[in-house]
C-alpha positions as CSV (number, residue, x, y, z in Angstrom):
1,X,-26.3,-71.6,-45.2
2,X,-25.9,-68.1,-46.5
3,X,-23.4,-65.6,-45.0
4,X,-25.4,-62.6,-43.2
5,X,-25.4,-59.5,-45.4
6,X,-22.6,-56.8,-44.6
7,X,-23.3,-53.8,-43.1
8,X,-24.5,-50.6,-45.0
9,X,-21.6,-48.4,-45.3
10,X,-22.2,-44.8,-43.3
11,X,-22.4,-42.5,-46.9
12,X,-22.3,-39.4,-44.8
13,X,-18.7,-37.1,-44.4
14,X,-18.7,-34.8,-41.8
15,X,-15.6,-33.0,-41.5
16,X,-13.5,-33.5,-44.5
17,X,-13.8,-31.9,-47.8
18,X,-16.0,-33.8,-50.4
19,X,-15.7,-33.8,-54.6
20,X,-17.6,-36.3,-57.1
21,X,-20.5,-38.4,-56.5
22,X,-20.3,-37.1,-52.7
23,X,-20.4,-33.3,-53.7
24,X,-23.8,-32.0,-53.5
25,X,-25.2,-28.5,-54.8
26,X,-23.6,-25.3,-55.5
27,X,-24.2,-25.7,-59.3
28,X,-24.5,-21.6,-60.5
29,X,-21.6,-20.8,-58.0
30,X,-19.1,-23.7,-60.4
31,X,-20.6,-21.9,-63.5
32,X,-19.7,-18.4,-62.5
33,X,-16.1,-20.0,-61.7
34,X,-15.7,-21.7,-64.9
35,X,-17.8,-20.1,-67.2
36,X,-17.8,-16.6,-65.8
37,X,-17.0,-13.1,-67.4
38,X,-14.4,-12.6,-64.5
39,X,-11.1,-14.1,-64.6
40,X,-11.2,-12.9,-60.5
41,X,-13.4,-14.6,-57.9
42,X,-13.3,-14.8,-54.4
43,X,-15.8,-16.9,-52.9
44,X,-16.5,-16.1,-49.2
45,X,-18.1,-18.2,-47.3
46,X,-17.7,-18.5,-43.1
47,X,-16.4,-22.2,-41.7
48,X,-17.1,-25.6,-42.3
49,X,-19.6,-24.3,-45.2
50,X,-17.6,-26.3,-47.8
51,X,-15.1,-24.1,-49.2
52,X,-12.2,-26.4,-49.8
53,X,-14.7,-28.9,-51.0
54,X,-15.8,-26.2,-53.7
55,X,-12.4,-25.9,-54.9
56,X,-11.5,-30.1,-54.9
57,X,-14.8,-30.3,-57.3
58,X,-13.7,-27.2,-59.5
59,X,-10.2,-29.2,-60.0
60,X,-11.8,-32.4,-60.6
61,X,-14.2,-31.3,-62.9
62,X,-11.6,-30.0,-64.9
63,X,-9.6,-32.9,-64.9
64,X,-12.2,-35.2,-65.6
65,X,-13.6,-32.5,-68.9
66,X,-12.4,-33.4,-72.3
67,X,-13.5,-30.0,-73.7
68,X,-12.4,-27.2,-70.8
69,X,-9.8,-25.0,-71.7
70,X,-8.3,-25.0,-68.4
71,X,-5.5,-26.8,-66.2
72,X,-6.7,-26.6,-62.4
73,X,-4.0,-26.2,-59.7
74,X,-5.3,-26.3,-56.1
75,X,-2.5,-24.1,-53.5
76,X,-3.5,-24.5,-49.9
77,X,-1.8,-21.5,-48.3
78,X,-2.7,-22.4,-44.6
79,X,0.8,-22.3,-42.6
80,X,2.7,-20.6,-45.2
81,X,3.4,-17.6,-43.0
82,X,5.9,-15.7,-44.9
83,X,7.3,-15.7,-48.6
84,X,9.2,-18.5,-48.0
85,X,6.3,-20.5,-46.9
86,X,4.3,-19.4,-49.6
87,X,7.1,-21.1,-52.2
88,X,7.0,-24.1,-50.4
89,X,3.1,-24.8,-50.2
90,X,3.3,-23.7,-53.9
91,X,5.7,-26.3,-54.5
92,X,4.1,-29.0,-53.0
93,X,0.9,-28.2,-54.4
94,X,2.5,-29.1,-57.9
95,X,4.4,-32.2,-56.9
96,X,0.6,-33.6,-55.4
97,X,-1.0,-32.9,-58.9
98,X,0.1,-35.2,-61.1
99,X,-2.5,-34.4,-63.5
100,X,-1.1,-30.9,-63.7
101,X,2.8,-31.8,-64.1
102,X,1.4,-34.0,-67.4
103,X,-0.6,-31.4,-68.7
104,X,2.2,-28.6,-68.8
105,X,5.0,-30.4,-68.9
106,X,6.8,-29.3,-65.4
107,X,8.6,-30.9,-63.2
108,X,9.3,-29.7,-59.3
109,X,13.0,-29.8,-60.3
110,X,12.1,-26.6,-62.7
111,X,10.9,-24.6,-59.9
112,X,13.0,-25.1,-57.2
113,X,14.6,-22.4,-55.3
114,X,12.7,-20.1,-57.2
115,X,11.0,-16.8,-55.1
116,X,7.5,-17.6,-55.1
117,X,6.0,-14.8,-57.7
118,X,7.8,-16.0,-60.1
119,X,7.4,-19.8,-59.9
120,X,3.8,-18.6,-60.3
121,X,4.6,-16.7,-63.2
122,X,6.9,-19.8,-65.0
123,X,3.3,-22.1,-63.8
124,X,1.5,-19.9,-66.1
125,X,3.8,-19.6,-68.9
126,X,4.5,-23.0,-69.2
127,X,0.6,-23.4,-69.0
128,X,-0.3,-21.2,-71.8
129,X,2.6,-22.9,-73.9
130,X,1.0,-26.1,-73.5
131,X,-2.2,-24.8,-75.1
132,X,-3.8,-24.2,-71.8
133,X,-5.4,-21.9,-69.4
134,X,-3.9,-22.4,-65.4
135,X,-7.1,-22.4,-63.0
136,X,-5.6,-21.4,-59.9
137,X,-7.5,-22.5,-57.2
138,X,-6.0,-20.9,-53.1
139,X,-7.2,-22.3,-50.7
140,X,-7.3,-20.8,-47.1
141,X,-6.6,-17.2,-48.6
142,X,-6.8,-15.3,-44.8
143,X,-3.1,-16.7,-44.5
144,X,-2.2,-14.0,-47.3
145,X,-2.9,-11.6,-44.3
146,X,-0.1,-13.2,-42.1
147,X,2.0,-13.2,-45.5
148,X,1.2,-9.2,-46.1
149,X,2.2,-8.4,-42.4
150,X,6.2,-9.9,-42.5
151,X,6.5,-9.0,-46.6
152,X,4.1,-6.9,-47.9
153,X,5.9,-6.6,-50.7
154,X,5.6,-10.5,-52.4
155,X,1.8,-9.2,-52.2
156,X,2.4,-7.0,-54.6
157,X,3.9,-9.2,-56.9
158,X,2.0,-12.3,-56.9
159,X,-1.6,-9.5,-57.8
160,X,0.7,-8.8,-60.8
161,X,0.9,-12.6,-62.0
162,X,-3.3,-13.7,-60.9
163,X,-4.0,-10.8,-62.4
164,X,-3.0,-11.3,-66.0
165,X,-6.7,-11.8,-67.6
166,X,-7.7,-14.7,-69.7
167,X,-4.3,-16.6,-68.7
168,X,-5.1,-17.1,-65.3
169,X,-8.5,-17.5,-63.6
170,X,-8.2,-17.3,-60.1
171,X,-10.6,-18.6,-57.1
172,X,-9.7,-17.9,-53.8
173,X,-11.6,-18.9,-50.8
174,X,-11.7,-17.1,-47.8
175,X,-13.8,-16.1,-44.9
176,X,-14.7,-12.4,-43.9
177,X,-11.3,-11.8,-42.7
178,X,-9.8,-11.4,-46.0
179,X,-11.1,-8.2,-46.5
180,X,-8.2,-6.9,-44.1
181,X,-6.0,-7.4,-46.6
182,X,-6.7,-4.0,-48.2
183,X,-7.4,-1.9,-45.3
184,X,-3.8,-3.4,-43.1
185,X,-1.6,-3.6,-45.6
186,X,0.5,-1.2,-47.4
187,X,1.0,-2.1,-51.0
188,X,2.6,-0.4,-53.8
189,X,0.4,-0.9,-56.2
190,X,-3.8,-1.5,-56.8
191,X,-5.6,-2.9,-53.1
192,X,-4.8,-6.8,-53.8
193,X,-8.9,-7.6,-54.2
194,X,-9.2,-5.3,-56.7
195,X,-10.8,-7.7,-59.6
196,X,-12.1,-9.9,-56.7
197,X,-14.9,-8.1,-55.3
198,X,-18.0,-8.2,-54.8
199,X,-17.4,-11.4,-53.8
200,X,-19.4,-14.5,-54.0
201,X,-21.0,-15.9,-51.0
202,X,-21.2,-19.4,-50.6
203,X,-24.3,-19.7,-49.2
204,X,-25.8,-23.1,-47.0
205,X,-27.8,-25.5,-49.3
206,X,-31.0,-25.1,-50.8
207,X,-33.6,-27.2,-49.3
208,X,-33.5,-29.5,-52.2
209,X,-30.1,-30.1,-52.0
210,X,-30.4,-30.8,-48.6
211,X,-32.8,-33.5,-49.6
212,X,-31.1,-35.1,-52.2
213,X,-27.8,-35.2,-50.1
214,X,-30.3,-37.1,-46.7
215,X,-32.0,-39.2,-49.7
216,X,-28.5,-41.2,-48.9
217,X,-29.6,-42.4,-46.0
218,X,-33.0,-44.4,-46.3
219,X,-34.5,-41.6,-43.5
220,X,-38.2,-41.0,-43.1
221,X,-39.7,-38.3,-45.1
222,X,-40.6,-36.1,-41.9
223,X,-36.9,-37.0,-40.1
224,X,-35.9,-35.3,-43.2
225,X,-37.5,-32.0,-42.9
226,X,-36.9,-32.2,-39.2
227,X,-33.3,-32.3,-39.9
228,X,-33.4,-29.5,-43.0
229,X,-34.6,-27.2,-40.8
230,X,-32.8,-28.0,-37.9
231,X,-29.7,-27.6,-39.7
232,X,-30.6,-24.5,-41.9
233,X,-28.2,-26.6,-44.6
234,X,-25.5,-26.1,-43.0
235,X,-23.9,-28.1,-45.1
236,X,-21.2,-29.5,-42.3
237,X,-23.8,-29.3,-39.2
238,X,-26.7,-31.5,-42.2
239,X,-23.8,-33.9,-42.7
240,X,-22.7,-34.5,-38.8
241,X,-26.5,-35.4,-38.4
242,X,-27.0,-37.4,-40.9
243,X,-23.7,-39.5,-40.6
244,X,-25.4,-39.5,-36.8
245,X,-28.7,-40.8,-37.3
246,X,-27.7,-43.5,-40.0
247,X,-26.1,-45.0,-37.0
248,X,-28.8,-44.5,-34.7
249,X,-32.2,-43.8,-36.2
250,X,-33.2,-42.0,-33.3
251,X,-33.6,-38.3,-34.5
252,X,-34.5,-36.7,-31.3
253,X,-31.7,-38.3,-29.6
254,X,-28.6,-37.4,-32.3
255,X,-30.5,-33.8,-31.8
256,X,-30.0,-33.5,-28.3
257,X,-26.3,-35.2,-28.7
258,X,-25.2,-32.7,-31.0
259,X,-26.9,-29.3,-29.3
260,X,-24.5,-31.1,-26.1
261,X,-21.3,-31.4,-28.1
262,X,-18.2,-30.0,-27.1
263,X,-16.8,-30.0,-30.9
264,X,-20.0,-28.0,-32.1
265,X,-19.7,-25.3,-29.4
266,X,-16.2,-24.9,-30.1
267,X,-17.0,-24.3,-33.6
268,X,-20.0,-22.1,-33.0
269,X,-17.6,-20.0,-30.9
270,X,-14.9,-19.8,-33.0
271,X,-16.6,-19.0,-35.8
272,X,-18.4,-16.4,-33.6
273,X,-15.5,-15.0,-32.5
274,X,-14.4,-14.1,-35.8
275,X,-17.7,-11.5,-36.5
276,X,-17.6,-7.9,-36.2
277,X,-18.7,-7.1,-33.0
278,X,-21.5,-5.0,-34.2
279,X,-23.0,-8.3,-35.9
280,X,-22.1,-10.4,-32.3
281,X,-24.5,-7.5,-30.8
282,X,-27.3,-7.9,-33.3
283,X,-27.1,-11.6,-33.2
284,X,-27.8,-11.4,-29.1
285,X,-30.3,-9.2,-29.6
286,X,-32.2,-11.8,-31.8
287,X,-31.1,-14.8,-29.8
288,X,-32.8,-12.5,-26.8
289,X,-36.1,-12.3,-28.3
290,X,-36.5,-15.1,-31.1
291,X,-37.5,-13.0,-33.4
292,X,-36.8,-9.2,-34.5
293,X,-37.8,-6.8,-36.9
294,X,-35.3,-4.2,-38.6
295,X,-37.3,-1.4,-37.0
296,X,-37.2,-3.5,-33.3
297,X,-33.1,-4.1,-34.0
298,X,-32.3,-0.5,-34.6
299,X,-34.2,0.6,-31.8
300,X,-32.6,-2.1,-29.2
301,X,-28.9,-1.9,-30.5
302,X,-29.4,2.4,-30.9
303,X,-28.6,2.4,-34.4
304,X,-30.7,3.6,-37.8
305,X,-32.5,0.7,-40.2
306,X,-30.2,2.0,-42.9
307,X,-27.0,1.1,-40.9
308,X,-28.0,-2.5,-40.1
309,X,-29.1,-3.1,-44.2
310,X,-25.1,-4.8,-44.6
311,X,-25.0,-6.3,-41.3
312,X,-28.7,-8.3,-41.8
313,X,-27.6,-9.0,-45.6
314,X,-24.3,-10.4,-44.8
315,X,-25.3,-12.6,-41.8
316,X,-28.5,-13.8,-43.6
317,X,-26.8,-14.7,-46.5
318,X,-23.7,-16.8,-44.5
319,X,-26.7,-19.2,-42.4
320,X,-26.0,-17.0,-39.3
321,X,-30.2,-15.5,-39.7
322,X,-32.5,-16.5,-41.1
323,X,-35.9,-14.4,-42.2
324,X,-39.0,-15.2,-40.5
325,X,-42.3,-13.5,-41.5
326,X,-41.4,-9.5,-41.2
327,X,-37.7,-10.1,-39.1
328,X,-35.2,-12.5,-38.9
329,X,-34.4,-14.9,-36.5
330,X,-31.4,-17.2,-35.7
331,X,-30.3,-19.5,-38.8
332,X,-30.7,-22.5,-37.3
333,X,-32.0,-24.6,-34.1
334,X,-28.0,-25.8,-33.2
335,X,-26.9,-22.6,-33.1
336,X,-29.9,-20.5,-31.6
337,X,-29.3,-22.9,-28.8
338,X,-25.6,-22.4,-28.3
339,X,-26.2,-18.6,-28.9
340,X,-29.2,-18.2,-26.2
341,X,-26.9,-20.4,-23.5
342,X,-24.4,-17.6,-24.4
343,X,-26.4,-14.4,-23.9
344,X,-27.9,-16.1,-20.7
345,X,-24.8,-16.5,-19.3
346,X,-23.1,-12.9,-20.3
């Protein structure tokens, strides 16, 4: 008798960064970072929209190219806090890449107790000795606010190193916040995102992308467009569903579990949270009415057309609208529903 097939493993991640045959999209965004005229990029993008997944493909495309010029080194700041903490994360960031230490030739023992500008600036030395070019890939980039408030100072120092043309290409990833950095910090010397703006949004999928990444999961052609638009491409929120529905195939259930989880409205709220509370106004006054024209927002939030042009292009552009016909409307079904629930009870 023969043994009952195994299982079909799940092939959806939700919640952890993805690189390789489980990255999906975001093709011109990786040519502008490696083939780009600018040796400066930050790459906004709000949470859970893939950032630290952008920057694990971008190393492992390099490390898996016979013909780039570059040697990627992904630095997650998040926790570093203060200069110290900066050196340390920096230091751990080289002893996890092995592929770096055999490209250039360093060991951890060569940088430490060194201040952290210039263990950065002995990485790219010993990088452009070895015939390379150091892609420098920071992760979680808002912490460089935290960094600026104890020592503005080591700000000042490490724009001096990033900031040394061909040598070093730099990515950083960060949400909104980072923008602070120039307006709350004192530095002697150029604002620290000079060279990085205007930045580059990372934006939710494309449709097609959407449908190549659900393509995974055996679903029926309309649950698929059901869950592309219910999800905007969100590229987090399209992955939780999936990873859902392979278990259940029941769409209309895993929709109503998610709009009822705890973890997404936590998420929507955070992320909320962190908008400028001029774009929280003009998302309730969408969420409010369903739909809005410029000329209908201006006159409900008392403000001209030409002051809301930023506002609607930024928050269109992140997933947070969405345009419909003549207006905009909420970016997608998950979080019009959290939103409305929100305004109703305010």
């Amino acid at each position: 008798m023969g043994s009952a097939s195994a299982p079909l493993r799940n092939p959806f991640i939700a919640g952890s960064w993805v690189r390789g045959d489980d990255f999906f999209g975001r093709a011109e965004t990786i040519r502008e970072a490696l083939e780009g005229e600018r040796h400066s990029l930050w790459v906004l993008g709000g949470r859970r929209l893939g950032k630290t997944s952008l920057l694990k493909e971008l190393e492992h495309r390099v490390l898996r190219s016979r013909e780039t010029p570059f040697v990627a080194l992904y630095w997650d700041l998040q926790g570093s806090g203060d200069a110290r903490g900066l050196a340390e994360t920096l230091l751990s960031s080289v002893e996890d890449s092995e592929a770096f230490c055999r490209a250039t030739d360093v060991g951890v023992e060569d940088l430490e107790s060194m201040p952290v500008a210039e263990m950065l600036a002995t990485l790219v030395r010993r990088t452009v000795r070895s015939g390379w070019r150091l892609l420098l890939l920071l992760d979680e980039a808002e912490e460089l606010l935290v960094v600026g408030r104890t020592d503005p100072g080591v700000l000042a120092r490490l724009r001096r190193v990033i900031s040394r043309g061909p040598d070093v290409r730099t990515v950083l990833t960060a949400t909104r916040l980072l923008a602070r950095i120039d307006e709350d910090v004192s530095l002697p010397t150029s604002p620290f995102l000079h060279g990085f703006i205007p930045p580059v949004y990372l934006t939710p999928l494309t449709a097609d992308e959407g449908r190549t990444l659900l393509a995974r999961g055996g679903f029926a052609p309309e649950d698929v467009e059901v869950a592309l638009e219910r999800t905007a491409c969100h590229p987090f929120l399209l992955q939780l569903l999936a990873s859902r529905l392979f278990e259940s195939r029941d769409l209309a259930a895993t929709l109503d579990q998610l709009a009822a989880d705890e973890m997404i409205s936590n998420y929507f709220a955070v992320d909320f949270a962190a908008l400028a509370e001029g774009e929280r106004a003009l998302l309730g006054e969408v969420a409010r009415e369903g739909s809005r024209t410029r000329a209908e927002l201006a006159r409900g939030l008392g403000r001209s057309e030409d002051e809301l042009e930023v506002p609607l292009y930024a928050l269109t552009t992140l997933g947070y609208l969405a345009r419909r016909d003549d207006g905009w409307g909420i970016g997608n079904w998950l979080f019009e529903r959290w939103l409305r629930r929100r305004v109703a009870s305010a």
